[in-house]
Backbone as XML, in Angstrom:
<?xml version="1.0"?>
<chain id="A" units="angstrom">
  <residue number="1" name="UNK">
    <atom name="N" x="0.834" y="-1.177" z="0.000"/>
    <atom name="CA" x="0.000" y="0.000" z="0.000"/>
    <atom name="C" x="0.885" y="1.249" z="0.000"/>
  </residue>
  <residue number="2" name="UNK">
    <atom name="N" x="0.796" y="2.124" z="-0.803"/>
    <atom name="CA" x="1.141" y="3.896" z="-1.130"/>
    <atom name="C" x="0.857" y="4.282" z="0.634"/>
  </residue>
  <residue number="3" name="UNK">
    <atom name="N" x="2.009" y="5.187" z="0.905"/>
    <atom name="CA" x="1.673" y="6.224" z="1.622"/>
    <atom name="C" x="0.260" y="6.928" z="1.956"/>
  </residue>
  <residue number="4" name="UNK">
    <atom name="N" x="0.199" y="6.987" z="0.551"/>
    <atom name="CA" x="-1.105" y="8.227" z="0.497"/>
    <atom name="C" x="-2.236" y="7.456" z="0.728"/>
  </residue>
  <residue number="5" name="UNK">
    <atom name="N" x="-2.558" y="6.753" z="0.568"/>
    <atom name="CA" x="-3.450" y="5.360" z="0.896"/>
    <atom name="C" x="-3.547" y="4.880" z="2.541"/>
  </residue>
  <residue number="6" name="UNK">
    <atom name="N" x="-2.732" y="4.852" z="3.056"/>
    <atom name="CA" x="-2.347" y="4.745" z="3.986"/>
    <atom name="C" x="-3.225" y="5.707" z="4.612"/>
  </residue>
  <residue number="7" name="UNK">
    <atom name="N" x="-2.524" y="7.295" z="4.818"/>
    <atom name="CA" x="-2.635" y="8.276" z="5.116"/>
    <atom name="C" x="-4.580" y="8.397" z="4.747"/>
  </residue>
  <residue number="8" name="UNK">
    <atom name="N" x="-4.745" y="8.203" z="3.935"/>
    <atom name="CA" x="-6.434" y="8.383" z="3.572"/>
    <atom name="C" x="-7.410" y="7.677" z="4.451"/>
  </residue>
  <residue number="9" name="UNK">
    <atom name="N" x="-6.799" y="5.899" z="4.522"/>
    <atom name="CA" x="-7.767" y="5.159" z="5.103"/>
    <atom name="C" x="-7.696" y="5.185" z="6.977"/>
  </residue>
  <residue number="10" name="UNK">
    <atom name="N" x="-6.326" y="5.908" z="7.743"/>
    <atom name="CA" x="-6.501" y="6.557" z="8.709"/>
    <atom name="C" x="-7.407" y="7.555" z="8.719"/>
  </residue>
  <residue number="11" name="UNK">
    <atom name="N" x="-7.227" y="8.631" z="8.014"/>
    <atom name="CA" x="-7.860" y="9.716" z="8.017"/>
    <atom name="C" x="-9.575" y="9.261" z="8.044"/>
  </residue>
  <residue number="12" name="UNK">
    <atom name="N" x="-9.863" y="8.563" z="7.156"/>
    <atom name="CA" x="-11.152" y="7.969" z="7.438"/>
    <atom name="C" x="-11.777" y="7.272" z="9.099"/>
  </residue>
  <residue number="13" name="UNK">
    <atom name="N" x="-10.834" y="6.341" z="9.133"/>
    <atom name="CA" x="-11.360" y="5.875" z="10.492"/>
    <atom name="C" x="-11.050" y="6.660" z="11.717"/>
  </residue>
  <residue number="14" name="UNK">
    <atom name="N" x="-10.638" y="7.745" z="11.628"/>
    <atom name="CA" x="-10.712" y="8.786" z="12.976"/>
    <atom name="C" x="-11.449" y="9.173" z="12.279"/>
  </residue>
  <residue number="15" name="UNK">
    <atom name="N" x="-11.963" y="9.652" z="11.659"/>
    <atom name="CA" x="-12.860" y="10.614" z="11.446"/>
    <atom name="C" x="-14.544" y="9.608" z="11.915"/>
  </residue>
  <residue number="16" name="UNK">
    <atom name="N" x="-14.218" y="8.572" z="11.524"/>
    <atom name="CA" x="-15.738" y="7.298" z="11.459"/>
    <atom name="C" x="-15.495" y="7.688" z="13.146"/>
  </residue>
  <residue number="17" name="UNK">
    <atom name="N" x="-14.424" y="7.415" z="13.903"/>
    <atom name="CA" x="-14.145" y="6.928" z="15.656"/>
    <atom name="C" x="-15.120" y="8.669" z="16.344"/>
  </residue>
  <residue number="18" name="UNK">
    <atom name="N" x="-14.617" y="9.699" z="15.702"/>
    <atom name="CA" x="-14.847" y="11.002" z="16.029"/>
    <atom name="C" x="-16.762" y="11.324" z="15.749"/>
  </residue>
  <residue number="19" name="UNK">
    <atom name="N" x="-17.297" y="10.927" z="14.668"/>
    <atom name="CA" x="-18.354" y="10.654" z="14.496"/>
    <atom name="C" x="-19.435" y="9.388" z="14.794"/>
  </residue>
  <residue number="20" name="UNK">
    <atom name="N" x="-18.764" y="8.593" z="15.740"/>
    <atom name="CA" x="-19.447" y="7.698" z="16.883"/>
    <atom name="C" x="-19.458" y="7.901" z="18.046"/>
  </residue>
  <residue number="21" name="UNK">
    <atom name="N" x="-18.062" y="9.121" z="18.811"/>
    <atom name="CA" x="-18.227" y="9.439" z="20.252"/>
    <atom name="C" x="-19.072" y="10.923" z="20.084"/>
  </residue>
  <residue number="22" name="UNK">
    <atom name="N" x="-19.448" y="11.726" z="19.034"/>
    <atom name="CA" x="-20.255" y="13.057" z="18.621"/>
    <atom name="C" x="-21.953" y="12.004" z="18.711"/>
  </residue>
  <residue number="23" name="UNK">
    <atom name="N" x="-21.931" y="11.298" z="17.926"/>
    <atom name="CA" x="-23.262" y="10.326" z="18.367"/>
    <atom name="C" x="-23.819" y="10.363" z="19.565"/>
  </residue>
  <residue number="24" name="UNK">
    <atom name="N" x="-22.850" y="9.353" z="20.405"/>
    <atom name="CA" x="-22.994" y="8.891" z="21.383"/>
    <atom name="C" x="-23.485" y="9.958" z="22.724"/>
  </residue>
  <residue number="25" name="UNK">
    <atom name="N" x="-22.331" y="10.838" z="22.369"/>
    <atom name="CA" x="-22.711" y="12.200" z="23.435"/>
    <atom name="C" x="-23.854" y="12.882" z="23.168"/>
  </residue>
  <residue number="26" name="UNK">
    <atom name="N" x="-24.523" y="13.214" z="22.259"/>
    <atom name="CA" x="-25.975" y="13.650" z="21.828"/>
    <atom name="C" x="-26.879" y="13.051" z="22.241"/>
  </residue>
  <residue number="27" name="UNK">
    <atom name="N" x="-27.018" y="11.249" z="22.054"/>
    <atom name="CA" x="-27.659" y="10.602" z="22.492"/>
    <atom name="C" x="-27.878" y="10.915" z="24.369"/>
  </residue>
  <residue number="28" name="UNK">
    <atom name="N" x="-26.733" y="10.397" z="24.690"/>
    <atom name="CA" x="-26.526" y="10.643" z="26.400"/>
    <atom name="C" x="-27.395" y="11.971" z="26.867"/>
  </residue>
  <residue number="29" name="UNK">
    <atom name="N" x="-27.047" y="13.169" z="25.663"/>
    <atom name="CA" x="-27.279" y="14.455" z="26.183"/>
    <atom name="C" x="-29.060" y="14.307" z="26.668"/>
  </residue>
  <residue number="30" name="UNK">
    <atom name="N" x="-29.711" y="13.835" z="25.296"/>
    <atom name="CA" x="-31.218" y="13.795" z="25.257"/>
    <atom name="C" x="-31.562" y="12.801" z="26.225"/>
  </residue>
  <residue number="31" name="UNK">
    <atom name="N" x="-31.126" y="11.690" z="26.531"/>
    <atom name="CA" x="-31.367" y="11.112" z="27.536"/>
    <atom name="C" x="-31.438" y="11.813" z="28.994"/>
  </residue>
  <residue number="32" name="UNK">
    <atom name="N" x="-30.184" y="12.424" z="29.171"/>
    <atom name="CA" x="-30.072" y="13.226" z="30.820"/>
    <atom name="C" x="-31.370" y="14.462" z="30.988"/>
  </residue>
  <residue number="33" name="UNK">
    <atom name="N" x="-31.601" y="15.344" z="29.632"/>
    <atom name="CA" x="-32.578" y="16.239" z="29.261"/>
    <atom name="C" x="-34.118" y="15.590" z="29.749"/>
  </residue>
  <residue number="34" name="UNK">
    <atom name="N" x="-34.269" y="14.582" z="28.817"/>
    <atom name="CA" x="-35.448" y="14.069" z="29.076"/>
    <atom name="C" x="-36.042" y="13.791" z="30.571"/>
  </residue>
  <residue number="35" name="UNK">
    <atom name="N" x="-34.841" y="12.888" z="31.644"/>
    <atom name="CA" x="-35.361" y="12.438" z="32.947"/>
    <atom name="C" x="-35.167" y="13.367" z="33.755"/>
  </residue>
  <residue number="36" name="UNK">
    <atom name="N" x="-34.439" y="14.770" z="33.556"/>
    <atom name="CA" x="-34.771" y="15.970" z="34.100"/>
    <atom name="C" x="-36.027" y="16.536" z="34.240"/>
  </residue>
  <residue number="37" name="UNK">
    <atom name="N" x="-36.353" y="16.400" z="33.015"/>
    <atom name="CA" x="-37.774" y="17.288" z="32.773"/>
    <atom name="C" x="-38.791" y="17.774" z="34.053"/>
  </residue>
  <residue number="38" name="UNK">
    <atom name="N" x="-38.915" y="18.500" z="34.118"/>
    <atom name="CA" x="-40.309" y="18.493" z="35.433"/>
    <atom name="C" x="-41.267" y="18.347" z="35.030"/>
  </residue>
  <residue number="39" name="UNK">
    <atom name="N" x="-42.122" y="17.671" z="36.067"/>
    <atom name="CA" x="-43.052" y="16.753" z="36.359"/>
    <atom name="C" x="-44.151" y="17.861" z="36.278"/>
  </residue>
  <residue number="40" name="UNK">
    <atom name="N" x="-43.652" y="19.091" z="36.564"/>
    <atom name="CA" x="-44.984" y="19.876" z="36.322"/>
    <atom name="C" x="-45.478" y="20.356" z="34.710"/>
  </residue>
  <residue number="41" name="UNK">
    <atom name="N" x="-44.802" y="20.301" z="33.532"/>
    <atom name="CA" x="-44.681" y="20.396" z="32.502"/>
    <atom name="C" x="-45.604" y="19.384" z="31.602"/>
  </residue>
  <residue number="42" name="UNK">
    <atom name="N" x="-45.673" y="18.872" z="32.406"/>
    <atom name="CA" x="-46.387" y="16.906" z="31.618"/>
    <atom name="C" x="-48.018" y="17.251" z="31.768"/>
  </residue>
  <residue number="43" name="UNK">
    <atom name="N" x="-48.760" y="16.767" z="31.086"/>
    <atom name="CA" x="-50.245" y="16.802" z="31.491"/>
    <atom name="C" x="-50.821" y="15.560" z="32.073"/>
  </residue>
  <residue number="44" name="UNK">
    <atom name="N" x="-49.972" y="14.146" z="32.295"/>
    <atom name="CA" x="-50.351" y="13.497" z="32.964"/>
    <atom name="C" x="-50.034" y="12.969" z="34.283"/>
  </residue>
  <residue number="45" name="UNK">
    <atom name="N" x="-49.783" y="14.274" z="35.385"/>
    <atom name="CA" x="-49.482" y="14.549" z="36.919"/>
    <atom name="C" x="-51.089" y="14.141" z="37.724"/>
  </residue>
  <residue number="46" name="UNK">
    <atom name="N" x="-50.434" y="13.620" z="38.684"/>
    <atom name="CA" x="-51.804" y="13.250" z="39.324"/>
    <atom name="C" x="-52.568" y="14.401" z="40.560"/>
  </residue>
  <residue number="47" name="UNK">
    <atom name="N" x="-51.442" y="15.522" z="40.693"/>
    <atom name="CA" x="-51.695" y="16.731" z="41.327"/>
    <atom name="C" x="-51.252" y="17.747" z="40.550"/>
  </residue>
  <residue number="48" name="UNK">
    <atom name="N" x="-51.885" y="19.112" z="41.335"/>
    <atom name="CA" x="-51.502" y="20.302" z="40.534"/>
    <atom name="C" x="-51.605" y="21.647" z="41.763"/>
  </residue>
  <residue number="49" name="UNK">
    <atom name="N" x="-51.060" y="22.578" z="41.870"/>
    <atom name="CA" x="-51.118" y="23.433" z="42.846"/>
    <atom name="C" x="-52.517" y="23.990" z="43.011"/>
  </residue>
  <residue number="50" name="UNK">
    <atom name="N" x="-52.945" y="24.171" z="44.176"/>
    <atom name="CA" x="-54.016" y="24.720" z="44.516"/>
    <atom name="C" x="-54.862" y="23.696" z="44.458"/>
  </residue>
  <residue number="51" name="UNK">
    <atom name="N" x="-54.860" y="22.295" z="44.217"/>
    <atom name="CA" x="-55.894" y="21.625" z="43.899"/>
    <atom name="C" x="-56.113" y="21.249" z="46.007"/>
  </residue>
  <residue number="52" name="UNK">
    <atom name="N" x="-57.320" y="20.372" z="46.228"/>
    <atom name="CA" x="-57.045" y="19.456" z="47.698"/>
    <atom name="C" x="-56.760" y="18.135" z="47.269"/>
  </residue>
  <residue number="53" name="UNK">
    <atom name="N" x="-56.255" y="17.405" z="48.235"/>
    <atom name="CA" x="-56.339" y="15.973" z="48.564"/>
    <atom name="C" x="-56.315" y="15.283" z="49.780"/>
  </residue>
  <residue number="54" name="UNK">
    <atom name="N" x="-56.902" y="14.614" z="49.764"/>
    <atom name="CA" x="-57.143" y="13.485" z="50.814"/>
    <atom name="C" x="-56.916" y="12.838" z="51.314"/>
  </residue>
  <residue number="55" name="UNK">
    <atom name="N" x="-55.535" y="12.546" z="52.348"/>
    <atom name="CA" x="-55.185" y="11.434" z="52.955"/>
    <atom name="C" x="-56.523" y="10.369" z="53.348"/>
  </residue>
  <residue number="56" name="UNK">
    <atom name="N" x="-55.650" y="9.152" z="53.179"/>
    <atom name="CA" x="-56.502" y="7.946" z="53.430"/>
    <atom name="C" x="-56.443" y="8.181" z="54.759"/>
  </residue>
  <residue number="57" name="UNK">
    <atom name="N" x="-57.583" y="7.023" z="54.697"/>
    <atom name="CA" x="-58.667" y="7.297" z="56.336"/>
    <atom name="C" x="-57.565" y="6.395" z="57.369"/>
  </residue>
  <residue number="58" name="UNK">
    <atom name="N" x="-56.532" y="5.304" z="56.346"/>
    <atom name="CA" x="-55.543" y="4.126" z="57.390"/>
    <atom name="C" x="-54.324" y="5.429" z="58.060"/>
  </residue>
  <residue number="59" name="UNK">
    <atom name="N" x="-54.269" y="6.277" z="57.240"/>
    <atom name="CA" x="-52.740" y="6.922" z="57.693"/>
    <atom name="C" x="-53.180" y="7.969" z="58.719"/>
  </residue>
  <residue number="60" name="UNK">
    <atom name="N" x="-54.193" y="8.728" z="59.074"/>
    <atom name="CA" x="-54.637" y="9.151" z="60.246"/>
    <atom name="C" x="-56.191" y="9.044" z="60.631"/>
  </residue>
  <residue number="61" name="UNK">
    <atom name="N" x="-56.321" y="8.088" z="61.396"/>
    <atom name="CA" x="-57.139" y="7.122" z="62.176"/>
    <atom name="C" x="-57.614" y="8.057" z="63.091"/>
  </residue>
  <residue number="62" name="UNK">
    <atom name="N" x="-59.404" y="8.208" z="63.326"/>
    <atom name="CA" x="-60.007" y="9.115" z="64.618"/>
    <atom name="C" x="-59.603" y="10.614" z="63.415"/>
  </residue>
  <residue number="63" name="UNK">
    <atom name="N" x="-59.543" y="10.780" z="62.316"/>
    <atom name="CA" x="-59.674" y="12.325" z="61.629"/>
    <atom name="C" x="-61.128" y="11.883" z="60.792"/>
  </residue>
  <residue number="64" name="UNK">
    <atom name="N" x="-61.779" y="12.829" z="60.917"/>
    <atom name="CA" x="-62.759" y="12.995" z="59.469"/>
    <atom name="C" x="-62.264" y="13.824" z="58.601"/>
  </residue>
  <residue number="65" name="UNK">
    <atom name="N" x="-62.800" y="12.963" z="57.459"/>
    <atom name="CA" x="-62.638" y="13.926" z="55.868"/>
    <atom name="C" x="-62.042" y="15.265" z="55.859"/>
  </residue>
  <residue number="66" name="UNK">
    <atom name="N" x="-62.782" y="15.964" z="56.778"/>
    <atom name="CA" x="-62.084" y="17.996" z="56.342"/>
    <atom name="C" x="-60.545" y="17.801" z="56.984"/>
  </residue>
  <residue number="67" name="UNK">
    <atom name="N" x="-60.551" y="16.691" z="58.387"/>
    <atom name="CA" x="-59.062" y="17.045" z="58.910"/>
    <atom name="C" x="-58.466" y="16.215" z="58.288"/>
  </residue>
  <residue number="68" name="UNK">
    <atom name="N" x="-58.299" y="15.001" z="57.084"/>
    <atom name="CA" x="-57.626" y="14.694" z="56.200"/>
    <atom name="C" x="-57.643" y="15.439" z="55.072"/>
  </residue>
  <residue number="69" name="UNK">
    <atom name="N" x="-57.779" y="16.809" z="54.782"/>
    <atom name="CA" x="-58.116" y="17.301" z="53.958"/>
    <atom name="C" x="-56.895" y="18.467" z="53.327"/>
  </residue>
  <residue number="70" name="UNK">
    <atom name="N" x="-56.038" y="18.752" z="52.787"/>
    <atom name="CA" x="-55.148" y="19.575" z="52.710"/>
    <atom name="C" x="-55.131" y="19.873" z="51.114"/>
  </residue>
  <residue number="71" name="UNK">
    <atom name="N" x="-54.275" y="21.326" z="51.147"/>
    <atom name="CA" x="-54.173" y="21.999" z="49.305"/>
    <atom name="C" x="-53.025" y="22.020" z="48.859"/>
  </residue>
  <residue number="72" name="UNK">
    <atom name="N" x="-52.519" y="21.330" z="47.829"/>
    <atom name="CA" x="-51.499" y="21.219" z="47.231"/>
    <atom name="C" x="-51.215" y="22.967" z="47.362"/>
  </residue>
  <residue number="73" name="UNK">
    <atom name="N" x="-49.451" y="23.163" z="47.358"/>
    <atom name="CA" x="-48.688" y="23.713" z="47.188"/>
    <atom name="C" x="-47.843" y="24.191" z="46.187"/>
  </residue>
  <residue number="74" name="UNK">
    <atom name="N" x="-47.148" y="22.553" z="46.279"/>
    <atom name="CA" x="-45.702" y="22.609" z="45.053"/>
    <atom name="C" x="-45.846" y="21.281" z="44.782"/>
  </residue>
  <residue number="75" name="UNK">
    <atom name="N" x="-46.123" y="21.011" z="43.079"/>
    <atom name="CA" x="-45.599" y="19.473" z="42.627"/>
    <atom name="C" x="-43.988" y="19.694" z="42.784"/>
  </residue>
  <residue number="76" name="UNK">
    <atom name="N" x="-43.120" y="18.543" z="43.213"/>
    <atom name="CA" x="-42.206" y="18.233" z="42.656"/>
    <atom name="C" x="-41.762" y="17.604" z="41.761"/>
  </residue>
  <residue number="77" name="UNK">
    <atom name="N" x="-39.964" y="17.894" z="41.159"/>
    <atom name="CA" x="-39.974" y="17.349" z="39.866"/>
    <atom name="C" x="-40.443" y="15.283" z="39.962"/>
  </residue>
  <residue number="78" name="UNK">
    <atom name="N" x="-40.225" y="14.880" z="41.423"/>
    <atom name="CA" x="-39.747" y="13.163" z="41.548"/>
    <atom name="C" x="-41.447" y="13.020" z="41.730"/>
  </residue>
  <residue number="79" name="UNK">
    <atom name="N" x="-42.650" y="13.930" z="41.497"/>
    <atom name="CA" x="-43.769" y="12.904" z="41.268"/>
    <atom name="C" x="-44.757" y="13.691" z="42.842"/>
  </residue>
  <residue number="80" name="UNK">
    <atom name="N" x="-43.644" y="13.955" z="43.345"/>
    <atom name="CA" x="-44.223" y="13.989" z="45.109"/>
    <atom name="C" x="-44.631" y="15.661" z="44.933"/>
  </residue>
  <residue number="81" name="UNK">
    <atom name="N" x="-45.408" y="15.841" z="46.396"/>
    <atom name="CA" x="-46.464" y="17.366" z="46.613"/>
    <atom name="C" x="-45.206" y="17.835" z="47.920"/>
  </residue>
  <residue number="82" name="UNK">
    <atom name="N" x="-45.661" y="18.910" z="48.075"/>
    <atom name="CA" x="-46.096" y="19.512" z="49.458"/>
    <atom name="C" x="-46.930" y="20.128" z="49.714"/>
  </residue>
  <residue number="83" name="UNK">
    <atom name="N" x="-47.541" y="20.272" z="50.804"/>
    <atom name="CA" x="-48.597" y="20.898" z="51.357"/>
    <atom name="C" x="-48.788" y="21.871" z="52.103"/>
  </residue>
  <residue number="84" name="UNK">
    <atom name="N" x="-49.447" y="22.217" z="52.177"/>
    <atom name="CA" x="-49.800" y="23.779" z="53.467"/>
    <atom name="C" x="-50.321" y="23.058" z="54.339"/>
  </residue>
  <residue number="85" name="UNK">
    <atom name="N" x="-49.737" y="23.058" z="55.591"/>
    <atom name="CA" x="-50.286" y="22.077" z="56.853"/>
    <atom name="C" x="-49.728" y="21.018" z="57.225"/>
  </residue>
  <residue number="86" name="UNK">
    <atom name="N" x="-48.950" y="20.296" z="56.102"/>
    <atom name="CA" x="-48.519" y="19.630" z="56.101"/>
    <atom name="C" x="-46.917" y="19.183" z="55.911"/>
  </residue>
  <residue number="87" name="UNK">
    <atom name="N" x="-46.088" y="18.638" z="57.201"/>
    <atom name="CA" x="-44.703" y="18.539" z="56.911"/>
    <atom name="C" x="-43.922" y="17.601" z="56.217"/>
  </residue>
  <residue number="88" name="UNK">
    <atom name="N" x="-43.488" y="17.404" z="55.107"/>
    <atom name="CA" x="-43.001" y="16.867" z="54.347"/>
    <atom name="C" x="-43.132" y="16.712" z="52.688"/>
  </residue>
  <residue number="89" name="UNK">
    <atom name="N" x="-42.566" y="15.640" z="52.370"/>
    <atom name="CA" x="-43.091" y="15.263" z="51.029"/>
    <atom name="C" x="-43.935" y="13.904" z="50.995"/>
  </residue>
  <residue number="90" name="UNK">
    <atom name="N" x="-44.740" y="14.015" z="49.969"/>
    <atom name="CA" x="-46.190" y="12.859" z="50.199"/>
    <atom name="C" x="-46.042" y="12.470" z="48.551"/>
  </residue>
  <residue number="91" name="UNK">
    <atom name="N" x="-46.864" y="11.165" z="49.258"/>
    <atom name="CA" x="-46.656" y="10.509" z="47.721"/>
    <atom name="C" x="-47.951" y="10.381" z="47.181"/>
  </residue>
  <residue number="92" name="UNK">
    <atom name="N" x="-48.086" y="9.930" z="45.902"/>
    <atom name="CA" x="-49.790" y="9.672" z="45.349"/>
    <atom name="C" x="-50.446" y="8.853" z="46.242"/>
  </residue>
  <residue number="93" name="UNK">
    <atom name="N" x="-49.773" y="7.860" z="46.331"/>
    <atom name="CA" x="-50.404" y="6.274" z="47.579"/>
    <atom name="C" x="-50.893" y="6.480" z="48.676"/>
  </residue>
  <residue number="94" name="UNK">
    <atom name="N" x="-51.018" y="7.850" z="48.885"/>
    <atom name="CA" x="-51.239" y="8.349" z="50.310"/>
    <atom name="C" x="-52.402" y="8.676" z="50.394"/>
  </residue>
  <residue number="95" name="UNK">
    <atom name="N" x="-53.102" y="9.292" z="49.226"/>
    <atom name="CA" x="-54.206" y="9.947" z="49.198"/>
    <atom name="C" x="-55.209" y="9.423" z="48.799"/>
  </residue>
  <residue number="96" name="UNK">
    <atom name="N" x="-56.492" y="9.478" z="48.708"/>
    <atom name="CA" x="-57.544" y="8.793" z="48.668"/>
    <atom name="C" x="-57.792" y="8.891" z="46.791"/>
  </residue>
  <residue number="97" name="UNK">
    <atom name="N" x="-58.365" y="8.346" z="46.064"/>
    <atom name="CA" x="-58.327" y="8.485" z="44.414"/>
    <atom name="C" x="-59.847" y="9.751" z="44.595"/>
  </residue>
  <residue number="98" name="UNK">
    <atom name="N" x="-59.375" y="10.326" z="43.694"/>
    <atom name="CA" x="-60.538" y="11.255" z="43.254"/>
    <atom name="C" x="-61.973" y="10.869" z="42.917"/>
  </residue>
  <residue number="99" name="UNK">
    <atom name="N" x="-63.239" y="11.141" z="43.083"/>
    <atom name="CA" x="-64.204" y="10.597" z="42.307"/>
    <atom name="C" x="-64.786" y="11.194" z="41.284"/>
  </residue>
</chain>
């Protein structure tokens, strides 16, 4: 094989190696983008600020309905609320399903 031949079919395969790690990193990029996203952006969240919800009747026992009763705040991006009244973060499983 010629020099120049040589010299060409390198030049090719860095260039093929350089245009599989440019791939790869784009890919990665849209991936990390995507599971960022917030949860408030989506239209299929199971809360929304200002809305109420309902703790179940098992997680505080001796309350009626109004004192299980609290108003969303803040969705977070991982799915979970906070509340006014309430200390922490809460999950969907907690609350009674809508009717």
């Amino acid at each position: 094989m010629e020099k120049r031949t040589k010299r060409l079919l390198g030049g090719l395969a860095l260039a093929a190696g350089a245009m599989g790690a440019i791939g790869a990193f784009l890919k990665k990029k849209r991936q990390v983008r995507s599971k960022n996203k917030p949860a408030v952006g989506r239209g299929d969240v199971w809360a929304r600020p200002g809305m109420f919800v309902t703790f179940r009747a098992e997680l505080m026992p001796g309350r009626d309905r109004a004192q299980r009763t609290f108003k969303v705040s803040e969705l977070l991006p991982n799915g979970r609320v906070l509340l006014d009244g309430a200390a922490g973060e809460h999950a969907e499983n907690e609350f009674e399903r809508a009717r």
